[in-house]
mmCIF file as gemmi writes it, N, C-alpha and C atoms, coordinates in Angstrom:
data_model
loop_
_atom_site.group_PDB
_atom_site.id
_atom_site.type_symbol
_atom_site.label_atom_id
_atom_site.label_alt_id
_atom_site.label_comp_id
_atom_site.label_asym_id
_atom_site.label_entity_id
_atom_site.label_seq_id
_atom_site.pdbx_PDB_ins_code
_atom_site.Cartn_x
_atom_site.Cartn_y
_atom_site.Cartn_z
_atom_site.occupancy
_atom_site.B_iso_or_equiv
_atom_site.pdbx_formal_charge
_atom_site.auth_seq_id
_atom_site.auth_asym_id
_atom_site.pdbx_PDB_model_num
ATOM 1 N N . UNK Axp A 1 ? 0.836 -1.177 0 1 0 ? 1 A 1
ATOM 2 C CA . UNK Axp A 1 ? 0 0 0 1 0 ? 1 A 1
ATOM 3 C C . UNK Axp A 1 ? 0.882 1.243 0 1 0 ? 1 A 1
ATOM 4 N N . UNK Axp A 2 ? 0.001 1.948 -0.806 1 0 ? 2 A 1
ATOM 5 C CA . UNK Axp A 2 ? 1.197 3.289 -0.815 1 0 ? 2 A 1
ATOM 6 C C . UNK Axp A 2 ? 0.958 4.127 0.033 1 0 ? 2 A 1
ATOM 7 N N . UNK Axp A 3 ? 1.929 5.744 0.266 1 0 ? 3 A 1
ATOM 8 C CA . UNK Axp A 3 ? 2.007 6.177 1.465 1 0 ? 3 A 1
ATOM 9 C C . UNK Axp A 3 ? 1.833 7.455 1.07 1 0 ? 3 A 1
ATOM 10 N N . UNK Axp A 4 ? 1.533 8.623 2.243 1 0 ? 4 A 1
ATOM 11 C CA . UNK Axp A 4 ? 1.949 9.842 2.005 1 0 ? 4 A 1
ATOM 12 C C . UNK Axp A 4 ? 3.079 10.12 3.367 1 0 ? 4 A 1
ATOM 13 N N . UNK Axp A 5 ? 3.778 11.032 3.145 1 0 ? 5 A 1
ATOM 14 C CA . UNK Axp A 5 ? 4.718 10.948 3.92 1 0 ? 5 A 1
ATOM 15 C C . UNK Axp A 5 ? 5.132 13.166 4.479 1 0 ? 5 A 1
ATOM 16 N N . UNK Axp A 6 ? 5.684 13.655 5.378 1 0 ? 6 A 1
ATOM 17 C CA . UNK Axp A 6 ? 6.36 14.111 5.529 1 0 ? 6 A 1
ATOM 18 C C . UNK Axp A 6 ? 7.23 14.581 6.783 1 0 ? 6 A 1
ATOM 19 N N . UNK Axp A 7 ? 8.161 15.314 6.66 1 0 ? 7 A 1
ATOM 20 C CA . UNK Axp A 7 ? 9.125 15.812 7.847 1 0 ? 7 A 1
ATOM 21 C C . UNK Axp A 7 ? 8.492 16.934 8.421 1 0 ? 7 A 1
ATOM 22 N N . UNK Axp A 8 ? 8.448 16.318 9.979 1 0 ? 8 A 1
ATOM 23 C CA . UNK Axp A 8 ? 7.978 17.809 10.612 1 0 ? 8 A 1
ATOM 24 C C . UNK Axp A 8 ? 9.619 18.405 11.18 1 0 ? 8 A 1
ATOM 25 N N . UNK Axp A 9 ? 10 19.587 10.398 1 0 ? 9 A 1
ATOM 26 C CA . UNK Axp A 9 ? 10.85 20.271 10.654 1 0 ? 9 A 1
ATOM 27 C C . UNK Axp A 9 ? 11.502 21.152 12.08 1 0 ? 9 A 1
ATOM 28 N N . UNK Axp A 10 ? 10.404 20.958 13.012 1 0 ? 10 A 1
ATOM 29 C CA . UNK Axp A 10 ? 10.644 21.798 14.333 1 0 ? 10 A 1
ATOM 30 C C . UNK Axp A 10 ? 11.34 20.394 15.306 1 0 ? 10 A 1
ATOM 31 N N . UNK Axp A 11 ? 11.467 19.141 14.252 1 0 ? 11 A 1
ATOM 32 C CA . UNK Axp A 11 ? 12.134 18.066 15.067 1 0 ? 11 A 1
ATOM 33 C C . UNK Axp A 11 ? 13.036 17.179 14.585 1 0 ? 11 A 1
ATOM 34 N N . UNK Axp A 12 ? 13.753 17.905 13.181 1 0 ? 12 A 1
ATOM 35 C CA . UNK Axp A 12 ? 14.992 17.559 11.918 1 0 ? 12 A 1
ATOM 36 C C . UNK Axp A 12 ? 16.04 18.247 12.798 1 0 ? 12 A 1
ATOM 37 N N . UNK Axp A 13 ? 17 17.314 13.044 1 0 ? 13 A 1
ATOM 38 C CA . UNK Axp A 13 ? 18.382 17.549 13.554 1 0 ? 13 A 1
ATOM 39 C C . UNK Axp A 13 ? 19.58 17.606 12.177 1 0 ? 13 A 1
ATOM 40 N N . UNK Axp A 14 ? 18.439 17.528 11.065 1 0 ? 14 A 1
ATOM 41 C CA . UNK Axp A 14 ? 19.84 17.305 9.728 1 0 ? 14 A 1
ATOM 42 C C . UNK Axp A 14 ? 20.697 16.351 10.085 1 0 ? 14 A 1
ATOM 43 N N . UNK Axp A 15 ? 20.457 15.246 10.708 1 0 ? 15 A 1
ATOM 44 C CA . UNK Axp A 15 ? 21.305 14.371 10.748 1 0 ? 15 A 1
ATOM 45 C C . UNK Axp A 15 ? 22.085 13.289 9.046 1 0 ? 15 A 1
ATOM 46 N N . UNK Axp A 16 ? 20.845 13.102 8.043 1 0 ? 16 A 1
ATOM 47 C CA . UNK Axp A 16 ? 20.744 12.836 6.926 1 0 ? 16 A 1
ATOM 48 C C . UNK Axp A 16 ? 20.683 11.363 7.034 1 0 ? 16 A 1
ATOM 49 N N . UNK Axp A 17 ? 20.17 10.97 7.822 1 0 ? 17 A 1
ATOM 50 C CA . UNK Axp A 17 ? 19.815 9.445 7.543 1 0 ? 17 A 1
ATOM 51 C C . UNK Axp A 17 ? 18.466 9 6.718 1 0 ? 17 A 1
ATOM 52 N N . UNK Axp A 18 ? 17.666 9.801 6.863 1 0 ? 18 A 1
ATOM 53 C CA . UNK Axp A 18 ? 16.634 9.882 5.59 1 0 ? 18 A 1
ATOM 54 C C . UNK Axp A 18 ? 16.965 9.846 4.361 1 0 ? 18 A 1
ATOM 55 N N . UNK Axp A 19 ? 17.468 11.176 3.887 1 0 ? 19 A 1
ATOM 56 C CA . UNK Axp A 19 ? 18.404 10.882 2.687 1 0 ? 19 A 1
ATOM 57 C C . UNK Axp A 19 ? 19.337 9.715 2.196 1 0 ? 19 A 1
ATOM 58 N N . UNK Axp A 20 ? 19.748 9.442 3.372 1 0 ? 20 A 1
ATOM 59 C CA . UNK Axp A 20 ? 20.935 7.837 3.033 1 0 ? 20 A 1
ATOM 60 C C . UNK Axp A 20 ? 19.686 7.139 2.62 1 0 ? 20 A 1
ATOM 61 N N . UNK Axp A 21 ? 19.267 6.595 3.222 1 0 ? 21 A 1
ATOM 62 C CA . UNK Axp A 21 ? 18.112 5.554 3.331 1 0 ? 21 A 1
ATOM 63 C C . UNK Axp A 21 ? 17.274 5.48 1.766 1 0 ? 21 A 1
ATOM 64 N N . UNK Axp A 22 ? 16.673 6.961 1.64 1 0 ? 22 A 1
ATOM 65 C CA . UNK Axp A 22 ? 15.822 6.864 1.058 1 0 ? 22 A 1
ATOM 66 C C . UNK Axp A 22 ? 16.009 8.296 0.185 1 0 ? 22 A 1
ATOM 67 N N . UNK Axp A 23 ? 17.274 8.389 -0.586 1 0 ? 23 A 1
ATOM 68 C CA . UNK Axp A 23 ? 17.832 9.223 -1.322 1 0 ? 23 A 1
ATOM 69 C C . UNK Axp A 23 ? 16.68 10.052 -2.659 1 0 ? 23 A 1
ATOM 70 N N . UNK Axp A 24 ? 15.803 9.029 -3.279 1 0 ? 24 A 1
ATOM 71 C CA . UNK Axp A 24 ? 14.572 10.028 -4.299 1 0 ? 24 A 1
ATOM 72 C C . UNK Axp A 24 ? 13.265 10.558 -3.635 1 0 ? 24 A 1
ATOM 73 N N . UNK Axp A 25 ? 13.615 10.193 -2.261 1 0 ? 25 A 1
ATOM 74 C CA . UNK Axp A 25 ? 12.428 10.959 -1.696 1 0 ? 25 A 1
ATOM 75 C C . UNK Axp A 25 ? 12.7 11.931 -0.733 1 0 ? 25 A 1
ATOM 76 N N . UNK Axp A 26 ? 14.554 11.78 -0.061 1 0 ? 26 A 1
ATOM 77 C CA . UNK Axp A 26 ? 14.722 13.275 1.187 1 0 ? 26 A 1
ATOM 78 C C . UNK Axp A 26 ? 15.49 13.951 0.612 1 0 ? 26 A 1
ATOM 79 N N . UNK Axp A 27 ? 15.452 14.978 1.108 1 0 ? 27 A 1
ATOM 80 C CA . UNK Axp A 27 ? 17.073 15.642 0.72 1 0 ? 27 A 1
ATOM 81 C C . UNK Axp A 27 ? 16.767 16.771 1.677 1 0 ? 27 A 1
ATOM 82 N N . UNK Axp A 28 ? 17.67 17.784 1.836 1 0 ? 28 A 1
ATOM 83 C CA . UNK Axp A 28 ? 18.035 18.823 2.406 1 0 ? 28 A 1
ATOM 84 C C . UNK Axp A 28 ? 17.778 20.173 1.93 1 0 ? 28 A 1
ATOM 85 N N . UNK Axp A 29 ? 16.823 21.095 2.687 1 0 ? 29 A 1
ATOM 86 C CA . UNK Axp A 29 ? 16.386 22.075 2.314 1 0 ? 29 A 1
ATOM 87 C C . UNK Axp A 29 ? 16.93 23.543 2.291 1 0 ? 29 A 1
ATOM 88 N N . UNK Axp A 30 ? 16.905 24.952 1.763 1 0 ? 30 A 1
ATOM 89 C CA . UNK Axp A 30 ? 18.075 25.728 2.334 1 0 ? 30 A 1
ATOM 90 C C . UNK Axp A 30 ? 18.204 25.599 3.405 1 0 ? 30 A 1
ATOM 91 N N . UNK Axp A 31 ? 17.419 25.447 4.776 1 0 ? 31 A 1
ATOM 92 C CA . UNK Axp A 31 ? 18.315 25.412 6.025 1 0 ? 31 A 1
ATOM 93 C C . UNK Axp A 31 ? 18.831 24.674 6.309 1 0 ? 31 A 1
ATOM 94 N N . UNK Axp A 32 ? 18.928 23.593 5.329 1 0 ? 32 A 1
ATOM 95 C CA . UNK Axp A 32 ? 19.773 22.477 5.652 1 0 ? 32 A 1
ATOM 96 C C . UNK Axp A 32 ? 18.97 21.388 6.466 1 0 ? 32 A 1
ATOM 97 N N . UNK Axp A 33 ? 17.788 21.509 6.637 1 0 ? 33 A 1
ATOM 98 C CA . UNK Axp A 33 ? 16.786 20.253 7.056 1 0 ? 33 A 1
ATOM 99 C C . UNK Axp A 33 ? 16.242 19.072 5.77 1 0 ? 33 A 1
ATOM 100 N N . UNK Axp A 34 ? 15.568 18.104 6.553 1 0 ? 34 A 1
ATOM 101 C CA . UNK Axp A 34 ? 15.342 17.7 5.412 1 0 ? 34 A 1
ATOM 102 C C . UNK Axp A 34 ? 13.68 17.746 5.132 1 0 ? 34 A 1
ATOM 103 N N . UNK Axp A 35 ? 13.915 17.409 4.309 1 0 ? 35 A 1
ATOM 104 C CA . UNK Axp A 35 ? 11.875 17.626 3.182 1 0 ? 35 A 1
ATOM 105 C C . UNK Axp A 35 ? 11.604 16.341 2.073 1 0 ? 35 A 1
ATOM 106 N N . UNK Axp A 36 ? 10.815 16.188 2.01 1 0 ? 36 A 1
ATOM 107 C CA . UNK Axp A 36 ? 10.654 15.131 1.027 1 0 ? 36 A 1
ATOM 108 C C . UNK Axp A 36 ? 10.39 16.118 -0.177 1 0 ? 36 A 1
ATOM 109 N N . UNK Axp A 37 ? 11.092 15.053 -0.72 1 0 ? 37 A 1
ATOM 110 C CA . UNK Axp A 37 ? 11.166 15.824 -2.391 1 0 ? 37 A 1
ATOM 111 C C . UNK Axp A 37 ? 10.463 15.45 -3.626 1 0 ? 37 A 1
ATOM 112 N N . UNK Axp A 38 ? 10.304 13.954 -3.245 1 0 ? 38 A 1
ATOM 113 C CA . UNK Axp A 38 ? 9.434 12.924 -4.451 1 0 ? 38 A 1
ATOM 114 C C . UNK Axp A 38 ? 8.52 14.099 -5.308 1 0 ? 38 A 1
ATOM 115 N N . UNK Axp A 39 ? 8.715 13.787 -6.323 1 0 ? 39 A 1
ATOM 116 C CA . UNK Axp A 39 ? 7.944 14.38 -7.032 1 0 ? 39 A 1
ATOM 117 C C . UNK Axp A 39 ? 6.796 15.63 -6.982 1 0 ? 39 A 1
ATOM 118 N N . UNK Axp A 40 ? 8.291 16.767 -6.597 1 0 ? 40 A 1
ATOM 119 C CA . UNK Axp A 40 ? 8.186 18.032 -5.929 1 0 ? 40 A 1
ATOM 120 C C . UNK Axp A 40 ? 7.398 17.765 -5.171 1 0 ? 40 A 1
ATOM 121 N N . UNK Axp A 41 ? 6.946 17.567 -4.32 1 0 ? 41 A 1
ATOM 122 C CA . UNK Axp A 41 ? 6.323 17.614 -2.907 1 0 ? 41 A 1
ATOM 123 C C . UNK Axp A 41 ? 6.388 18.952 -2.034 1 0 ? 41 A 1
ATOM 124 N N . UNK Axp A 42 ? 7.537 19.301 -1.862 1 0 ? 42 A 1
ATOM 125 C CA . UNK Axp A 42 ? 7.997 20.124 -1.128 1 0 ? 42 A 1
ATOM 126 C C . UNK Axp A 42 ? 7.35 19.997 0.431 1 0 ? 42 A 1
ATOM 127 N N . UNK Axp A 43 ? 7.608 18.531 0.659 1 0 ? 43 A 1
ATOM 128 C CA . UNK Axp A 43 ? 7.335 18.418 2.048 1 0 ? 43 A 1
ATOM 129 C C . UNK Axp A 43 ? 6.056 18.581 2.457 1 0 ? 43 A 1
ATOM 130 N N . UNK Axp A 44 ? 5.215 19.027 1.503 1 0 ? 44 A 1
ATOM 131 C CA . UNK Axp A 44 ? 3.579 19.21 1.712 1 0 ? 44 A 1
ATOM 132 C C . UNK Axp A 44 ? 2.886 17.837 2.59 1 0 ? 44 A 1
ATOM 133 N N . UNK Axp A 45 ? 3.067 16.762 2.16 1 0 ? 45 A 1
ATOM 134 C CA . UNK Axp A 45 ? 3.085 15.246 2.241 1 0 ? 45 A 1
ATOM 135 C C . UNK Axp A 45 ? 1.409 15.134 0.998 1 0 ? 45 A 1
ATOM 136 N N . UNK Axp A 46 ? 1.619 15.664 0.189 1 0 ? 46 A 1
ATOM 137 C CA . UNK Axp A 46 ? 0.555 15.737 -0.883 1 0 ? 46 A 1
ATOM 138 C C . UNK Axp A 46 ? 0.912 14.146 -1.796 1 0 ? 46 A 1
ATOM 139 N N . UNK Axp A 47 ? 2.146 14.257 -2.113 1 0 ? 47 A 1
ATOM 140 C CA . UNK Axp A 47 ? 2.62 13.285 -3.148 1 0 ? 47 A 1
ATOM 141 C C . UNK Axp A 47 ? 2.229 11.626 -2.507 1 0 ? 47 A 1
ATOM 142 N N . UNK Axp A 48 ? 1.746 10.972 -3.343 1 0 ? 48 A 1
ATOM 143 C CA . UNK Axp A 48 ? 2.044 9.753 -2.868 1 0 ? 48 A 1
ATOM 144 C C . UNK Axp A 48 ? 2.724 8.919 -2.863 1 0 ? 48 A 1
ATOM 145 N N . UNK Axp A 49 ? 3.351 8.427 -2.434 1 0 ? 49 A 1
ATOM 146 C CA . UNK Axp A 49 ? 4.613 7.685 -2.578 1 0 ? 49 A 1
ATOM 147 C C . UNK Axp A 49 ? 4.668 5.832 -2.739 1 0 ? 49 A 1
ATOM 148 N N . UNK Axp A 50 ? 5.212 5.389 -4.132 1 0 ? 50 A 1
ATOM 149 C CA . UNK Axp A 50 ? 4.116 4.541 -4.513 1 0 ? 50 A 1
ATOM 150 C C . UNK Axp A 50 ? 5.281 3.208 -4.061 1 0 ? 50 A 1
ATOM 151 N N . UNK Axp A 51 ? 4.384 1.653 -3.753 1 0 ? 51 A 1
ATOM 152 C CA . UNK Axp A 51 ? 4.994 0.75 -3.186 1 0 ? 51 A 1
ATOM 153 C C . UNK Axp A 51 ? 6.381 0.541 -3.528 1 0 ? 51 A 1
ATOM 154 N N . UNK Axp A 52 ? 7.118 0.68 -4.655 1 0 ? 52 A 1
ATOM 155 C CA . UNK Axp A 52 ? 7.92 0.181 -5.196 1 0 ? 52 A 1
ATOM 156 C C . UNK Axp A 52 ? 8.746 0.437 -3.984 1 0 ? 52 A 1
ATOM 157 N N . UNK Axp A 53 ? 9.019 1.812 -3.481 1 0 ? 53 A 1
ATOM 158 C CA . UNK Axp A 53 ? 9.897 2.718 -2.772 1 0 ? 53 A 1
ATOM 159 C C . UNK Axp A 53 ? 9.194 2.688 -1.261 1 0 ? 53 A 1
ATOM 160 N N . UNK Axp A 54 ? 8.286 2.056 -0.959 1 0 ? 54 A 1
ATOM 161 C CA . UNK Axp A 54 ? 7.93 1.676 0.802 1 0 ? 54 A 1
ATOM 162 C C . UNK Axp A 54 ? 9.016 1.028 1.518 1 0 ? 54 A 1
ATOM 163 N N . UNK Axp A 55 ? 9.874 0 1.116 1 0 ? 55 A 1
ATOM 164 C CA . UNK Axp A 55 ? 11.272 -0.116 1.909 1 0 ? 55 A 1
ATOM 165 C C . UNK Axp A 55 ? 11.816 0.773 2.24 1 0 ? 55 A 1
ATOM 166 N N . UNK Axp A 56 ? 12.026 1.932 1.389 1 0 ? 56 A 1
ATOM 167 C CA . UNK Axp A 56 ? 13.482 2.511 1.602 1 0 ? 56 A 1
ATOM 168 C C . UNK Axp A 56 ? 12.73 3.566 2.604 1 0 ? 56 A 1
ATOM 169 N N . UNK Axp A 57 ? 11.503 3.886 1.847 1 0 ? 57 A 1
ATOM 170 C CA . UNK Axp A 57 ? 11.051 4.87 2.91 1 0 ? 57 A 1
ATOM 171 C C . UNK Axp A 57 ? 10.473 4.334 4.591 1 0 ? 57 A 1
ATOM 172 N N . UNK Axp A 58 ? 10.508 3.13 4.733 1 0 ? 58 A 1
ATOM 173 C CA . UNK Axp A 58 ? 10.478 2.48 5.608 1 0 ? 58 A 1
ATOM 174 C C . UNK Axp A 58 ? 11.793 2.493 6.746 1 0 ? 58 A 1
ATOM 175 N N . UNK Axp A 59 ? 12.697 2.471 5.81 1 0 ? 59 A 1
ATOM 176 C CA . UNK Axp A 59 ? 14.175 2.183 6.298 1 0 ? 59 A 1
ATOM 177 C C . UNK Axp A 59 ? 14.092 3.632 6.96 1 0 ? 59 A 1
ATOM 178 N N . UNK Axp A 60 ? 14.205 4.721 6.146 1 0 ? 60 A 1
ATOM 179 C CA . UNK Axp A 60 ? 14.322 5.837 6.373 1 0 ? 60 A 1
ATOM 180 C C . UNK Axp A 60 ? 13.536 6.18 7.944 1 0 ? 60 A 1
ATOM 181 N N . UNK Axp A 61 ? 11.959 5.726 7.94 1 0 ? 61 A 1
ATOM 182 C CA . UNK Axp A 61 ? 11.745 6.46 9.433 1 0 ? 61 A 1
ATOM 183 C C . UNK Axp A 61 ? 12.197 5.834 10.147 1 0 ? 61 A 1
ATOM 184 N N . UNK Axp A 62 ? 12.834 4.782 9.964 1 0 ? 62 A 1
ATOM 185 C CA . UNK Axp A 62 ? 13.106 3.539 11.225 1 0 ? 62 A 1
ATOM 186 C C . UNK Axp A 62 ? 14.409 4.604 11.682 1 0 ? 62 A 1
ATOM 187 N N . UNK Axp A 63 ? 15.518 4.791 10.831 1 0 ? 63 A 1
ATOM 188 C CA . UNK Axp A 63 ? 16.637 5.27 10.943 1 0 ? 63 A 1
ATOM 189 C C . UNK Axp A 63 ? 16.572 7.037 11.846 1 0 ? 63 A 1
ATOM 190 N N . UNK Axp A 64 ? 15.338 7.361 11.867 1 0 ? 64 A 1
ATOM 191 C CA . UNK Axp A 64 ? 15.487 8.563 12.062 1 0 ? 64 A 1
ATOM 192 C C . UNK Axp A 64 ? 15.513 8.667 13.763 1 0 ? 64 A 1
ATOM 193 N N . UNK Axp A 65 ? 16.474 9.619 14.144 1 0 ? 65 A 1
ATOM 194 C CA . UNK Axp A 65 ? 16.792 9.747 15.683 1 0 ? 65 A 1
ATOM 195 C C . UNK Axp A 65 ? 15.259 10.401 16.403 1 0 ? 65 A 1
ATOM 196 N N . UNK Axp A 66 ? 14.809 11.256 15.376 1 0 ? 66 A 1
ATOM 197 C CA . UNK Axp A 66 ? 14.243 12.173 16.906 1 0 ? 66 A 1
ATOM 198 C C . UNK Axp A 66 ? 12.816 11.752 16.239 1 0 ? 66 A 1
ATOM 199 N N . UNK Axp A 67 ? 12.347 11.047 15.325 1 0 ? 67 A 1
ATOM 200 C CA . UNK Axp A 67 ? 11.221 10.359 14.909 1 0 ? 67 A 1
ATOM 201 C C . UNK Axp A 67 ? 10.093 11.719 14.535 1 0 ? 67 A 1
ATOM 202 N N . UNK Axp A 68 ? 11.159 12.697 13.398 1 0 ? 68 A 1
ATOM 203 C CA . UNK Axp A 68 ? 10.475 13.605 12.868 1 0 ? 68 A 1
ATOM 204 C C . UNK Axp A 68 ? 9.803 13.504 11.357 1 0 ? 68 A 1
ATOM 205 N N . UNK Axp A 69 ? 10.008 12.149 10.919 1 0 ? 69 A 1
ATOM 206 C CA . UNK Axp A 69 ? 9.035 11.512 9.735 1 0 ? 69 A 1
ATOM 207 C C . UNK Axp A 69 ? 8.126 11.052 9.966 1 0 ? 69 A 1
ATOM 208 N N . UNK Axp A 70 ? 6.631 11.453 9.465 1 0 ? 70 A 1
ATOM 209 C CA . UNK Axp A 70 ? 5.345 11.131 9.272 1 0 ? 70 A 1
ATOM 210 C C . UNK Axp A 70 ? 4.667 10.64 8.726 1 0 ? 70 A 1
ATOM 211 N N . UNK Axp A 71 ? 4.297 9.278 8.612 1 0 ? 71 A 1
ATOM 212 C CA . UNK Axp A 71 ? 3.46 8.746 7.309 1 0 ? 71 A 1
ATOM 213 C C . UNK Axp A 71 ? 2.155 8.7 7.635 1 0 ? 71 A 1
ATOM 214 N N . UNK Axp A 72 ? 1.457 8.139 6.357 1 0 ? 72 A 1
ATOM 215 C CA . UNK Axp A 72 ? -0.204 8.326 6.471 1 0 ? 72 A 1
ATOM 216 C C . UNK Axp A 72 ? -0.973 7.835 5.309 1 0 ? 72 A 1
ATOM 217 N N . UNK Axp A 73 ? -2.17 7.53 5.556 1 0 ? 73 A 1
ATOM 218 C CA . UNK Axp A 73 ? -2.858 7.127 4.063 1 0 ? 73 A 1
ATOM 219 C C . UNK Axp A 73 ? -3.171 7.382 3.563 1 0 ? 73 A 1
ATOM 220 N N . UNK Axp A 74 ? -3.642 8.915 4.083 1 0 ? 74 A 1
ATOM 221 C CA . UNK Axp A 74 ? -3.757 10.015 3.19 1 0 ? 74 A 1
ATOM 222 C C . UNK Axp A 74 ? -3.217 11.246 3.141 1 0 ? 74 A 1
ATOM 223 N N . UNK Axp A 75 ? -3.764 11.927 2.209 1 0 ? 75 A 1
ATOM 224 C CA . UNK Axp A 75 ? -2.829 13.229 1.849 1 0 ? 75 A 1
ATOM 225 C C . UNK Axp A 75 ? -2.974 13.952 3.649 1 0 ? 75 A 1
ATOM 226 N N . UNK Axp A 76 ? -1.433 15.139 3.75 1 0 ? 76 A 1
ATOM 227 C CA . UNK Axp A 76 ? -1.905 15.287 5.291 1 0 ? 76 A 1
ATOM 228 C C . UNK Axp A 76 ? -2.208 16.789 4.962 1 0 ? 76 A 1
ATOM 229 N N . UNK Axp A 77 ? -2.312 17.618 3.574 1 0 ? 77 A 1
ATOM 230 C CA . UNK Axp A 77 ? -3.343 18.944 3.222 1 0 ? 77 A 1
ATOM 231 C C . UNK Axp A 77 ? -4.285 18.062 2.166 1 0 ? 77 A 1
């Protein structure tokens, strides 16, 4: 099942283990946090993010320290 996903930013340490993990969907924003990017998203958590890529994005919240990744089944605007 596919996902919607995003980073709540008031709890991104930029550590970049998201990005490792799950490199076409995080990356780092100008402040240097991270955002999901999949298919411009811009962190909205609008995009859906389709099974192929549920591992990595799986991997990704597992990996995250301060458990500032959000998933969901639906869009979260």
């Amino acid at each position: 099942m596919s996902k919607y996903v995003l980073v709540k930013k008031d709890s991104c340490i930029a550590c970049g283990s998201c990005g490792s993990s799950a490199p076409e969907i995080f990356d780092f924003d100008d402040d240097g946090l991270a955002e999901v990017i999949y298919e411009g998203d811009n962190n909205k958590g609008v995009t859906l993010i389709p099974s192929d890529l549920l591992e990595e994005l799986g991997d990704a919240v597992d990996s995250c320290p301060t458990s500032c990744i959000k998933t969901a089944k639906a869009p979260f605007a």
